[in-house]
Predicted model as a PDB file, atoms N, CA, C, CB and O in Angstrom, pLDDT in the B-factor column:
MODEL        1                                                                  
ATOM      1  N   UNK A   1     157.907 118.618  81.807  1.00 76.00           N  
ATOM      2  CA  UNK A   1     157.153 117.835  80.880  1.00 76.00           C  
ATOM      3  C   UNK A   1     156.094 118.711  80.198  1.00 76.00           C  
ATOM      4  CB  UNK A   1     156.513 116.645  81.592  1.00 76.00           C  
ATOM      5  O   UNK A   1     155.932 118.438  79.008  1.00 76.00           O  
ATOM      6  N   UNK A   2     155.219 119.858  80.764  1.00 88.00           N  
ATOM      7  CA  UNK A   2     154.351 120.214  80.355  1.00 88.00           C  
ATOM      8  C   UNK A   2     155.009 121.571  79.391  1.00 88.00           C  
ATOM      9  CB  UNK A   2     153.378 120.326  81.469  1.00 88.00           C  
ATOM     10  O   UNK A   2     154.816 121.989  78.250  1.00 88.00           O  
ATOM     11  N   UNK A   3     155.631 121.855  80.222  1.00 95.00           N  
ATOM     12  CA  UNK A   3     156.138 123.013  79.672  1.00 95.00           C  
ATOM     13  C   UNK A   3     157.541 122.713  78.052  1.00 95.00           C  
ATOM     14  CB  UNK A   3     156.857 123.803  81.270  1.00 95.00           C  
ATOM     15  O   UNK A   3     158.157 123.513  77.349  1.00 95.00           O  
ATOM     16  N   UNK A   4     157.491 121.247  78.096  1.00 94.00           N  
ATOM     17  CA  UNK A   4     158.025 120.891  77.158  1.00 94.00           C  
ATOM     18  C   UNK A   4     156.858 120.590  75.655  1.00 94.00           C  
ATOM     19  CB  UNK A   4     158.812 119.745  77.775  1.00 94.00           C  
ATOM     20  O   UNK A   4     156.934 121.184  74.580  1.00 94.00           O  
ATOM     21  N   UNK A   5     156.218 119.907  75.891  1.00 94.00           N  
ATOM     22  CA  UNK A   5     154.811 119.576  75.260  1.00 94.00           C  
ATOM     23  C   UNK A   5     153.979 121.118  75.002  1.00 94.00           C  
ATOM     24  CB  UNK A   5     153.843 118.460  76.467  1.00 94.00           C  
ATOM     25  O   UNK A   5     153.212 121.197  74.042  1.00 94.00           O  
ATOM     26  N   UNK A   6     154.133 122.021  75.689  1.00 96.00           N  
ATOM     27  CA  UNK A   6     153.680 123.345  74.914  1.00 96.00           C  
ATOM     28  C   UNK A   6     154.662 123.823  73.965  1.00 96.00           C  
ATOM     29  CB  UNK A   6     153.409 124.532  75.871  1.00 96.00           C  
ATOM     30  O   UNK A   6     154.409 124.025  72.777  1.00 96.00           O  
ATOM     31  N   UNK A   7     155.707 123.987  74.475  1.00 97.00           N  
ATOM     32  CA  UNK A   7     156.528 124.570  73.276  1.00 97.00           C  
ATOM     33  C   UNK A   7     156.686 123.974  71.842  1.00 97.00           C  
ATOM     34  CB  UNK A   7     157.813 124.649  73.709  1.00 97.00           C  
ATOM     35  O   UNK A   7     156.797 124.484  70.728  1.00 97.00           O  
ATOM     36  N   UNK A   8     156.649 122.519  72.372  1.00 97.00           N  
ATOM     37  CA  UNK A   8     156.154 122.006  71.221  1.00 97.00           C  
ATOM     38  C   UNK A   8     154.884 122.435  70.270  1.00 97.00           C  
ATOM     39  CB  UNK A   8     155.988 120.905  71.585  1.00 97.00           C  
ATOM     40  O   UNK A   8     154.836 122.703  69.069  1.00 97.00           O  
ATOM     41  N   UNK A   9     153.859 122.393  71.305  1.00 97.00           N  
ATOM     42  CA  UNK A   9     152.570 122.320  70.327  1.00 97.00           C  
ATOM     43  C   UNK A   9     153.026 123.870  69.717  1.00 97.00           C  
ATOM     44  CB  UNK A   9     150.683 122.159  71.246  1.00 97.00           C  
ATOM     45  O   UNK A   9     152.323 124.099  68.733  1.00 97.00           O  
ATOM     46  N   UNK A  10     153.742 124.722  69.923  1.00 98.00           N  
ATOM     47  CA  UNK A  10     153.594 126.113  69.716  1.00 98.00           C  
ATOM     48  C   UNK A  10     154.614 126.166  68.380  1.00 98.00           C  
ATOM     49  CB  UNK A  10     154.035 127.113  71.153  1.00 98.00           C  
ATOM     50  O   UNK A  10     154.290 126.790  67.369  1.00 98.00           O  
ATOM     51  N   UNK A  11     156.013 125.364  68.506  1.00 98.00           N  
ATOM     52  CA  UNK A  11     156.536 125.001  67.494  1.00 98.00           C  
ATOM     53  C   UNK A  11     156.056 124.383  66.077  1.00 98.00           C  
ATOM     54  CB  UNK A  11     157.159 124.414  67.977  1.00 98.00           C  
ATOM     55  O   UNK A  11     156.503 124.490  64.935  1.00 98.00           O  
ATOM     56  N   UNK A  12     155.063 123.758  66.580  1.00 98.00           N  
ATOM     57  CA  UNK A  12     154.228 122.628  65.501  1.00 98.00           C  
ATOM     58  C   UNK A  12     153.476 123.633  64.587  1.00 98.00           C  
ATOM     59  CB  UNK A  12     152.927 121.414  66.365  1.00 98.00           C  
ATOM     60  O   UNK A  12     153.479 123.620  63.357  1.00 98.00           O  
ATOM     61  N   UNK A  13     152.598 124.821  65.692  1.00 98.00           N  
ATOM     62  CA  UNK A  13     151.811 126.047  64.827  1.00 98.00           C  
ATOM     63  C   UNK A  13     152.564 126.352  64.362  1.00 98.00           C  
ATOM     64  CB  UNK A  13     151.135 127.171  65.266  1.00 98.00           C  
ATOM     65  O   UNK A  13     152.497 125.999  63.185  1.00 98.00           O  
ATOM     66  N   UNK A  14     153.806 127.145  64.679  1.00 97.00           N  
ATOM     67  CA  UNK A  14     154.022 128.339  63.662  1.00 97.00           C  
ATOM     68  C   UNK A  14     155.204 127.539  62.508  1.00 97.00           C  
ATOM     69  CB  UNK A  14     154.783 130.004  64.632  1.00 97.00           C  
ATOM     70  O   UNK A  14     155.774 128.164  61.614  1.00 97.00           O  
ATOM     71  N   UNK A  15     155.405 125.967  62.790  1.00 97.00           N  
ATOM     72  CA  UNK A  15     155.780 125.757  61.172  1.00 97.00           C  
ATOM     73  C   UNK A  15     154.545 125.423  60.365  1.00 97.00           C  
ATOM     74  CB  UNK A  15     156.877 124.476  60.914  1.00 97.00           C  
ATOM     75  O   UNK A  15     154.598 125.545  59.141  1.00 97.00           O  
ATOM     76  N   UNK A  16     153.492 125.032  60.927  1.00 97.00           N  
ATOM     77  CA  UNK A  16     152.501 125.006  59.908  1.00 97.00           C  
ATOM     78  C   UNK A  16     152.202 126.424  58.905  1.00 97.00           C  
ATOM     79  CB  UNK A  16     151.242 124.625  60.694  1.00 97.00           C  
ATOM     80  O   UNK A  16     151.848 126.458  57.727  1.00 97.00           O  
ATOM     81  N   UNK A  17     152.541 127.759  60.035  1.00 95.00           N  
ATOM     82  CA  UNK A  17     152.127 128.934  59.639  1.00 95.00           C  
ATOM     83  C   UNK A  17     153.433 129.201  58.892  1.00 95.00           C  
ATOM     84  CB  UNK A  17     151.637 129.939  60.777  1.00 95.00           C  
ATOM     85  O   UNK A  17     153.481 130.370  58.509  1.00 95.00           O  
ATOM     86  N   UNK A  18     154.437 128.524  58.588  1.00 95.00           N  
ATOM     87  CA  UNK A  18     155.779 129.332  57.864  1.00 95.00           C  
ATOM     88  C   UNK A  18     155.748 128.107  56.616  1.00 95.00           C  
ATOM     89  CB  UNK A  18     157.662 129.464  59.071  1.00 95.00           C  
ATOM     90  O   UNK A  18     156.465 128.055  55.617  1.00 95.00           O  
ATOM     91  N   UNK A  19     154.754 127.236  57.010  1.00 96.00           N  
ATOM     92  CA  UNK A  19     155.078 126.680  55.488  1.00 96.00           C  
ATOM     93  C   UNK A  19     153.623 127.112  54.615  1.00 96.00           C  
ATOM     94  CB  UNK A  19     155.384 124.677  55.485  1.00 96.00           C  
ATOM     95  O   UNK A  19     153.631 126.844  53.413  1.00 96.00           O  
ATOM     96  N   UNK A  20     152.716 127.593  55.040  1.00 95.00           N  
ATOM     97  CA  UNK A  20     151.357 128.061  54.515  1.00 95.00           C  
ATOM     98  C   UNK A  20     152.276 129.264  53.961  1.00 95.00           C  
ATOM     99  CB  UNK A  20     149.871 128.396  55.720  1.00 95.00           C  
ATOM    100  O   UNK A  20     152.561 129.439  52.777  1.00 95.00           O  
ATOM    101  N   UNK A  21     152.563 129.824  54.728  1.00 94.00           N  
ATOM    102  CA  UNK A  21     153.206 130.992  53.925  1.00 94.00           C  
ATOM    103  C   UNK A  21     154.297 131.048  52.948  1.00 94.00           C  
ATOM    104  CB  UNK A  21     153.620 131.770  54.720  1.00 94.00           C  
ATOM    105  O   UNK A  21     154.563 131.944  52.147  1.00 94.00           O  
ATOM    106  N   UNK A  22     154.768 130.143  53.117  1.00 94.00           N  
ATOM    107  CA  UNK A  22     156.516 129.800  52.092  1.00 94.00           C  
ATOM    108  C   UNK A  22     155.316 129.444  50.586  1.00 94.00           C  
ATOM    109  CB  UNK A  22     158.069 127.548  52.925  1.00 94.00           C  
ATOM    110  O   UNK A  22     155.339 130.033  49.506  1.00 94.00           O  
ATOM    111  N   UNK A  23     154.601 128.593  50.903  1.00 95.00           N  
ATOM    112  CA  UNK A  23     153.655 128.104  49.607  1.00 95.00           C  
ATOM    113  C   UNK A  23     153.186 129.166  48.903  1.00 95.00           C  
ATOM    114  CB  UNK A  23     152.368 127.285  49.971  1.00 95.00           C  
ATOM    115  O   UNK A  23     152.859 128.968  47.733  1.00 95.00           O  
ATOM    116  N   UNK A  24     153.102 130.075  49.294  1.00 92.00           N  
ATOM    117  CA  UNK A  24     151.828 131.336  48.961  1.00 92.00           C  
ATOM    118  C   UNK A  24     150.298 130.959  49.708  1.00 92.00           C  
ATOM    119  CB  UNK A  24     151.455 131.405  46.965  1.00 92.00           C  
ATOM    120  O   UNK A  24     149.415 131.801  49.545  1.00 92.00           O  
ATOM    121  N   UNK A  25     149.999 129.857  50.432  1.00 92.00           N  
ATOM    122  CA  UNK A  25     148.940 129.830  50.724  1.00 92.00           C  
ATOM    123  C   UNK A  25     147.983 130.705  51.596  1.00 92.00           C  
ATOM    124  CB  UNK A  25     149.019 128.967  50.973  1.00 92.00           C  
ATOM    125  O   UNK A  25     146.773 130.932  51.568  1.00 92.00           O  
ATOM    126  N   UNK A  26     149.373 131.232  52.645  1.00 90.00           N  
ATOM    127  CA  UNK A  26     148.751 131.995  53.407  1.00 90.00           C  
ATOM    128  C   UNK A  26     149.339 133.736  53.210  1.00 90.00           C  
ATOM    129  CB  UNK A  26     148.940 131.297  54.839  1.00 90.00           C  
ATOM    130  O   UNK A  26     150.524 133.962  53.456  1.00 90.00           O  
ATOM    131  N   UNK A  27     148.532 134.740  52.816  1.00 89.00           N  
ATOM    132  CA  UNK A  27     148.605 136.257  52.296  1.00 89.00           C  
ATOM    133  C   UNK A  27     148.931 136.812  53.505  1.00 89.00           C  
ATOM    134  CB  UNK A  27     147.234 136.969  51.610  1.00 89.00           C  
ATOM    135  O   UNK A  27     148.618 136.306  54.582  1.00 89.00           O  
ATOM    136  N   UNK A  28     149.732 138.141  53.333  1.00 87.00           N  
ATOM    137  CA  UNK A  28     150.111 139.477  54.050  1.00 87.00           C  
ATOM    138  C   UNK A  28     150.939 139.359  54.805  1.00 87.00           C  
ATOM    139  CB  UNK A  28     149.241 140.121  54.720  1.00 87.00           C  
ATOM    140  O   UNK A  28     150.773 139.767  55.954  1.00 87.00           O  
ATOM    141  N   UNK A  29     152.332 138.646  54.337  1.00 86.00           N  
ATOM    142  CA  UNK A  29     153.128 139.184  54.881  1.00 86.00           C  
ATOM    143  C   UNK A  29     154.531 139.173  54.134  1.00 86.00           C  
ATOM    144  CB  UNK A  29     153.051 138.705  56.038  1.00 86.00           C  
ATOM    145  O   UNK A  29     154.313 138.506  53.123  1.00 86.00           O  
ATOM    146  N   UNK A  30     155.405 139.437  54.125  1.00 88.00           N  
ATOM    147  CA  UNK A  30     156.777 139.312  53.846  1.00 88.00           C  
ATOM    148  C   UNK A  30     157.394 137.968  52.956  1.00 88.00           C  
ATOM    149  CB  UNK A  30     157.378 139.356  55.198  1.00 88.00           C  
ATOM    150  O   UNK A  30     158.170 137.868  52.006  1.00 88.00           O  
ATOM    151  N   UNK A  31     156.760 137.178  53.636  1.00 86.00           N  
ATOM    152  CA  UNK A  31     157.689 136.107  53.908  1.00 86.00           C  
ATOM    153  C   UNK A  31     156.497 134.787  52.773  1.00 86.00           C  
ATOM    154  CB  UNK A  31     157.944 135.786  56.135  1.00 86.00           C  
ATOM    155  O   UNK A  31     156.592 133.564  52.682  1.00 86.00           O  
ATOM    156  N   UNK A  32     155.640 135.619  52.201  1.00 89.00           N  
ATOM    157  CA  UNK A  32     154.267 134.737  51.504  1.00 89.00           C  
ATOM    158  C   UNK A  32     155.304 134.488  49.769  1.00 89.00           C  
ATOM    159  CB  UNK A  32     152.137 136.180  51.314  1.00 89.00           C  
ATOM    160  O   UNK A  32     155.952 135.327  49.142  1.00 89.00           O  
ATOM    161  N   UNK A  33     155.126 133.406  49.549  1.00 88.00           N  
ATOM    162  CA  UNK A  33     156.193 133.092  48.419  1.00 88.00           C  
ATOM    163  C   UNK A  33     157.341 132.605  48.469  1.00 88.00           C  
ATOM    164  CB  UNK A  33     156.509 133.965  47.844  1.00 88.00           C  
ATOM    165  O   UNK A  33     157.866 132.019  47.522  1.00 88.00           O  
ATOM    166  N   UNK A  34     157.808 132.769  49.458  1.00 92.00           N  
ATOM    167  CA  UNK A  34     159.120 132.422  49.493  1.00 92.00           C  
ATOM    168  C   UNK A  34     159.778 131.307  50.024  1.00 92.00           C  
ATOM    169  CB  UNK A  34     159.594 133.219  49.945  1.00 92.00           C  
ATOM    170  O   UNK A  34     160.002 131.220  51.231  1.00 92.00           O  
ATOM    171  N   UNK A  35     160.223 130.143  48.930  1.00 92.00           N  
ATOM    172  CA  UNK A  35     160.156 129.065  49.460  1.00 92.00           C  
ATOM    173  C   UNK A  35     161.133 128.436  50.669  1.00 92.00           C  
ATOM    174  CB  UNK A  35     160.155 128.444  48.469  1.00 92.00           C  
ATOM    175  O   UNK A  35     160.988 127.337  51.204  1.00 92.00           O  
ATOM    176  N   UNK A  36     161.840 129.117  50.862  1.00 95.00           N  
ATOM    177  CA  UNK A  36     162.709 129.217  52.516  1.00 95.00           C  
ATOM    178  C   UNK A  36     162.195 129.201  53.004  1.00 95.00           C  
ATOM    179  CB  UNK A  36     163.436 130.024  53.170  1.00 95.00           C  
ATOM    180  O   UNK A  36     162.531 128.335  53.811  1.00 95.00           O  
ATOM    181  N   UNK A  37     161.042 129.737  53.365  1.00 95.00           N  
ATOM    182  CA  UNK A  37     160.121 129.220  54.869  1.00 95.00           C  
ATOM    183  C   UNK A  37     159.184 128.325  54.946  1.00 95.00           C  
ATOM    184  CB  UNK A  37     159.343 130.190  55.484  1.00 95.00           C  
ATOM    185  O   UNK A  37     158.474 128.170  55.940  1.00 95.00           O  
ATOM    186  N   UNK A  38     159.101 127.588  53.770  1.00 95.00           N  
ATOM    187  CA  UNK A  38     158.341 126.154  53.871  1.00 95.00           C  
ATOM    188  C   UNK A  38     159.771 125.473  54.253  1.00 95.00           C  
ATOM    189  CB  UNK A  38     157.416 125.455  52.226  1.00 95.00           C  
ATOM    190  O   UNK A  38     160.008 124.708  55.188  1.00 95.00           O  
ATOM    191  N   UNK A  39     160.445 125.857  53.490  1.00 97.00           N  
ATOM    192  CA  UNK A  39     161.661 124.902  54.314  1.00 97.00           C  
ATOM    193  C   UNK A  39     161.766 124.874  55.896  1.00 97.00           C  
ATOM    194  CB  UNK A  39     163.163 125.444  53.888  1.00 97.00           C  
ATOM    195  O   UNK A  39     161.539 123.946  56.672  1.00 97.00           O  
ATOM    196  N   UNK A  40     162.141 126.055  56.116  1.00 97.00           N  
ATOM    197  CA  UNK A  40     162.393 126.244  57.434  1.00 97.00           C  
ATOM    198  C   UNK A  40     161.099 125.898  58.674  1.00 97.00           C  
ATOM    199  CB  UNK A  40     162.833 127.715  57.421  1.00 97.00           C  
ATOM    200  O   UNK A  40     161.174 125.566  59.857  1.00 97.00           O  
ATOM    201  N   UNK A  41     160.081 126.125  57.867  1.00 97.00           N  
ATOM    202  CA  UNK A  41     158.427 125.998  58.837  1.00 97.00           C  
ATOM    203  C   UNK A  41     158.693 124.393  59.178  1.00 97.00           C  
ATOM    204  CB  UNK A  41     156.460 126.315  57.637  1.00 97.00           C  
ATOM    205  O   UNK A  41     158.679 124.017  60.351  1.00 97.00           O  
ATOM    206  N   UNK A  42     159.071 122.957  57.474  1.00 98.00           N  
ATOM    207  CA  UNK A  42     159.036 121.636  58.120  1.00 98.00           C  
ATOM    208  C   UNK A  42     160.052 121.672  58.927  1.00 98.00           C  
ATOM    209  CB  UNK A  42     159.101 120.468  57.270  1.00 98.00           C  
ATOM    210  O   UNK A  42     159.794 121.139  60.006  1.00 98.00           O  
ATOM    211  N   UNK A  43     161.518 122.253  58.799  1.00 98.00           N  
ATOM    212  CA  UNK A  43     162.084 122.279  60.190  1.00 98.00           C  
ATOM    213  C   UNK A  43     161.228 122.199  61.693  1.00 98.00           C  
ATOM    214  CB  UNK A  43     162.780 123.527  60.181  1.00 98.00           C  
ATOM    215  O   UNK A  43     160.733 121.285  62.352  1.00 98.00           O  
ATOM    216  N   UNK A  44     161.312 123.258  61.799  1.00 98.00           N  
ATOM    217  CA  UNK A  44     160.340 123.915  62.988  1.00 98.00           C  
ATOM    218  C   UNK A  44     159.695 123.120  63.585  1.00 98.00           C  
ATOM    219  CB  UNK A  44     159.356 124.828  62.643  1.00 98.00           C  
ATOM    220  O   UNK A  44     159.903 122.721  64.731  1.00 98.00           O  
ATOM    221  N   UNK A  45     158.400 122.653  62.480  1.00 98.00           N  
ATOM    222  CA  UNK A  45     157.633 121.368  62.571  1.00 98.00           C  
ATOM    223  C   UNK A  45     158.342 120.319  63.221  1.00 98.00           C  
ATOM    224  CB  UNK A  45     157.245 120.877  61.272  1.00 98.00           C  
ATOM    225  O   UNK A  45     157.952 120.018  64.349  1.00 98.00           O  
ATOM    226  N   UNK A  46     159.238 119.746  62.769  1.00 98.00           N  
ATOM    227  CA  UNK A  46     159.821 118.664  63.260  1.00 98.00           C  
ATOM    228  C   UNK A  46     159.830 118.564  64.444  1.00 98.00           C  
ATOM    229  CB  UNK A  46     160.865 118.504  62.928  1.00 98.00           C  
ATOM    230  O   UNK A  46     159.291 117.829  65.271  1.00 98.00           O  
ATOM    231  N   UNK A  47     160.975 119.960  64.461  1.00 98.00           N  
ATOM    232  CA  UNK A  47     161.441 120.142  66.017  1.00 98.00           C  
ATOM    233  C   UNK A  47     160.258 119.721  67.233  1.00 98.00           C  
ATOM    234  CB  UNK A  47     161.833 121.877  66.232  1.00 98.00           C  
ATOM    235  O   UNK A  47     160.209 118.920  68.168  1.00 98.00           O  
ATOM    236  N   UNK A  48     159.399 120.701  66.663  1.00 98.00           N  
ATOM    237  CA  UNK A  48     158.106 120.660  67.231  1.00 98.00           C  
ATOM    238  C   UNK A  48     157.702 119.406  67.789  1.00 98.00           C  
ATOM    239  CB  UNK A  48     157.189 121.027  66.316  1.00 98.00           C  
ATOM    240  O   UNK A  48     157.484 119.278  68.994  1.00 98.00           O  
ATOM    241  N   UNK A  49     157.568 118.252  66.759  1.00 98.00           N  
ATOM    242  CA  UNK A  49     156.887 116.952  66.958  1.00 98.00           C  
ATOM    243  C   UNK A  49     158.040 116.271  67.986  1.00 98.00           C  
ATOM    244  CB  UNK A  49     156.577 116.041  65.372  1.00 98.00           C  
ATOM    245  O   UNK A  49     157.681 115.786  69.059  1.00 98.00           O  
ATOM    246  N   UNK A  50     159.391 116.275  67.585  1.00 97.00           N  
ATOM    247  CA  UNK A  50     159.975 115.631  68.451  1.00 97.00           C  
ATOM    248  C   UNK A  50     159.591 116.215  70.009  1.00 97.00           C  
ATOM    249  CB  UNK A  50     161.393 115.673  68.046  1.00 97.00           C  
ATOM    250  O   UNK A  50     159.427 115.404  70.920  1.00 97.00           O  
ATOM    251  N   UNK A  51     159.459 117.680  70.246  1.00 97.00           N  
ATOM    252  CA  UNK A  51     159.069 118.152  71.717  1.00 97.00           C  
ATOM    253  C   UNK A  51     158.003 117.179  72.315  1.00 97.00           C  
ATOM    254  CB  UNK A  51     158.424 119.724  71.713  1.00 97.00           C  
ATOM    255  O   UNK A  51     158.140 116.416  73.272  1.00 97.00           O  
ATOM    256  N   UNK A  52     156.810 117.407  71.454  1.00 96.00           N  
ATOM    257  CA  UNK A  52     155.729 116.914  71.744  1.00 96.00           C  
ATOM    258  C   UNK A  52     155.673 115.354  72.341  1.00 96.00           C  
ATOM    259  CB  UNK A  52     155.055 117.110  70.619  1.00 96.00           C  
ATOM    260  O   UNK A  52     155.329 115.057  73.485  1.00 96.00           O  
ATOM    261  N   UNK A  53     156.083 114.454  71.319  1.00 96.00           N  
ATOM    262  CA  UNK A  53     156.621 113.026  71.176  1.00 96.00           C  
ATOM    263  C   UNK A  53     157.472 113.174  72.857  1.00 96.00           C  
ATOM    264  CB  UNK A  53     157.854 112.733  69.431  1.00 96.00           C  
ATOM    265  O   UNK A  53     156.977 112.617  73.837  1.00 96.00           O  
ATOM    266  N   UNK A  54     158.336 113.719  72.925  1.00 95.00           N  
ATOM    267  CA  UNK A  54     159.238 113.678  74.280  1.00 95.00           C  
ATOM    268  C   UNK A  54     158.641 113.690  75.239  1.00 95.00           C  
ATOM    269  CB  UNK A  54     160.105 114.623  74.539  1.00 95.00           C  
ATOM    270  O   UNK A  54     158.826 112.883  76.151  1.00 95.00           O  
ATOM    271  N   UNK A  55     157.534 114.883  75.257  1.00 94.00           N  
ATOM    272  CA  UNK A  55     156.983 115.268  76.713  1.00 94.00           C  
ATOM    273  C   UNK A  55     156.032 113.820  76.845  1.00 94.00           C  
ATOM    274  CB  UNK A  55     155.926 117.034  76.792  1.00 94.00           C  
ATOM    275  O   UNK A  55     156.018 113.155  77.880  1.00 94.00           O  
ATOM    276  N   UNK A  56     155.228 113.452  75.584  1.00 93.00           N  
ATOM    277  CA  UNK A  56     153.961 112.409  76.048  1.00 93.00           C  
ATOM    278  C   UNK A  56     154.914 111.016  76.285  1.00 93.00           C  
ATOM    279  CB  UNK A  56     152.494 112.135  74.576  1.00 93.00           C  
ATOM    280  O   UNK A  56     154.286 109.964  76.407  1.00 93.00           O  
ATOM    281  N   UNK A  57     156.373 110.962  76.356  1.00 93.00           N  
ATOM    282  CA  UNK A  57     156.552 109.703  76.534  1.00 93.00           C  
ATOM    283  C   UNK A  57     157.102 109.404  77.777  1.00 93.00           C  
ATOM    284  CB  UNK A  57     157.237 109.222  75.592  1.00 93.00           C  
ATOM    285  O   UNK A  57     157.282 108.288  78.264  1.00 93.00           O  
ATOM    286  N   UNK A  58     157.507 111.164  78.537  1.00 91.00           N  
ATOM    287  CA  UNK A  58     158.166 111.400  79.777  1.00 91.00           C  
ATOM    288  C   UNK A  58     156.539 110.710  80.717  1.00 91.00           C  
ATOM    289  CB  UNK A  58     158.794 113.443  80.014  1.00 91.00           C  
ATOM    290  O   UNK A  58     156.377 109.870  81.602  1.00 91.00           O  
ATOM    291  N   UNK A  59     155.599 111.619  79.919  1.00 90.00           N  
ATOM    292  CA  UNK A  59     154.039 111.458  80.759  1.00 90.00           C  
ATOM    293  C   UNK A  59     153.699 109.925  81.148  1.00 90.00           C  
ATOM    294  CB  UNK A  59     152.623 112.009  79.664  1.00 90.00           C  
ATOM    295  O   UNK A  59     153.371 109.214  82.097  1.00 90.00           O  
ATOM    296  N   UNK A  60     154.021 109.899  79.682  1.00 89.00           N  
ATOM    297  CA  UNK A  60     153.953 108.115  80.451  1.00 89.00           C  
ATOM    298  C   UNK A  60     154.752 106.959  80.978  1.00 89.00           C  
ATOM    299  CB  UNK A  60     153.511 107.348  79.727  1.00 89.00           C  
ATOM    300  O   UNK A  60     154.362 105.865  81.386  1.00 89.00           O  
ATOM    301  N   UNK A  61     155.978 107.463  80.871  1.00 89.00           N  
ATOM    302  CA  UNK A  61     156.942 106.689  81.493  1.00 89.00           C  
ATOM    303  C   UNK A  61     156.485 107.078  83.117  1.00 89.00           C  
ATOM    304  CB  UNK A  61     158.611 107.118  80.957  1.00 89.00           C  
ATOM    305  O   UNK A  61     156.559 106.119  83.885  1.00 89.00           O  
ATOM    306  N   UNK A  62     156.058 108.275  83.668  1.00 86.00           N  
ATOM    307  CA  UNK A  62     155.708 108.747  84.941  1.00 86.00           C  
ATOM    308  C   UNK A  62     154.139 108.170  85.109  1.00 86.00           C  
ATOM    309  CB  UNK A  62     155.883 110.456  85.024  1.00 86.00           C  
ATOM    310  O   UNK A  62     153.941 107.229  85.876  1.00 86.00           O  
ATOM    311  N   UNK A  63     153.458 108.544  84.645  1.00 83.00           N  
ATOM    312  CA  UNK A  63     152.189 107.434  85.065  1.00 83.00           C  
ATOM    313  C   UNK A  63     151.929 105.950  85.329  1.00 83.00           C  
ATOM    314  CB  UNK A  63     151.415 107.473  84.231  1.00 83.00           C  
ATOM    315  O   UNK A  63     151.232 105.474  86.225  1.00 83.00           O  
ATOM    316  N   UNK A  64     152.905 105.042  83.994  1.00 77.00           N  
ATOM    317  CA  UNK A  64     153.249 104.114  84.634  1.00 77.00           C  
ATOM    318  C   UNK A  64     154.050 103.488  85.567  1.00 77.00           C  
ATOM    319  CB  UNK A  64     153.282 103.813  84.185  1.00 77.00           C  
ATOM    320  O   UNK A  64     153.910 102.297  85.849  1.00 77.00           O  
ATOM    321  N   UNK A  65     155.099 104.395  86.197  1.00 66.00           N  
ATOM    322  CA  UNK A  65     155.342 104.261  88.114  1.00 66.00           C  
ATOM    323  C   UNK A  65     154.694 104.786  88.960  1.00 66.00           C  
ATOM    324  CB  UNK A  65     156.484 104.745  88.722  1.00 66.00           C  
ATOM    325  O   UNK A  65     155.092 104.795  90.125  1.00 66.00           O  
ATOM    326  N   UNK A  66     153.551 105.346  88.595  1.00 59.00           N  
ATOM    327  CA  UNK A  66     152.437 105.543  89.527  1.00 59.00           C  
ATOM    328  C   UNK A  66     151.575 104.709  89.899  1.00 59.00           C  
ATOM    329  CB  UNK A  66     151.774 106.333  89.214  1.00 59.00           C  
ATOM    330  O   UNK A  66     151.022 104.599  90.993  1.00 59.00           O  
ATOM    331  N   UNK A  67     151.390 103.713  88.335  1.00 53.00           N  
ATOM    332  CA  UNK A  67     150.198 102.474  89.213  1.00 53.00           C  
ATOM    333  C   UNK A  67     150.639 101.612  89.674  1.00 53.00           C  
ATOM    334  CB  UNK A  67     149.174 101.691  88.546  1.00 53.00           C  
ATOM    335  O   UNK A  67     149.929 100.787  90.248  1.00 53.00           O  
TER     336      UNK A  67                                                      
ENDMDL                                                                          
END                                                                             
């Protein structure tokens, strides 16, 4: 669970950071302009949120057979 919910949150950064960069928003590197990696960053993103979404619903499906 936890280790699902990080990869997520880690997924979630670096599409934020591949679509800052696909925009031009974010400078110095390769990949700044090019609109394939805003594509690919909301991918990522997604992926990301669904991780996240998964782990907090495992969390609470398990807390509530705890009380």
């Amino acid at each position: 669970m936890w280790v699902r919910g990080i990869i997520g949150l880690l997924l979630c950064a670096v599409g934020a950071l591949w679509i800052g960069q696909g925009v031009g928003s974010v400078h110095g590197s390769p990949m700044t302009g090019h609109s394939q990696y805003a594509v690919l960053g909301v991918v990522v993103a997604v992926i990301g949120l669904f991780l996240l979404l998964s782990a907090y619903r495992t969390y609470r499906r398990r807390r509530g057979d705890a009380e």
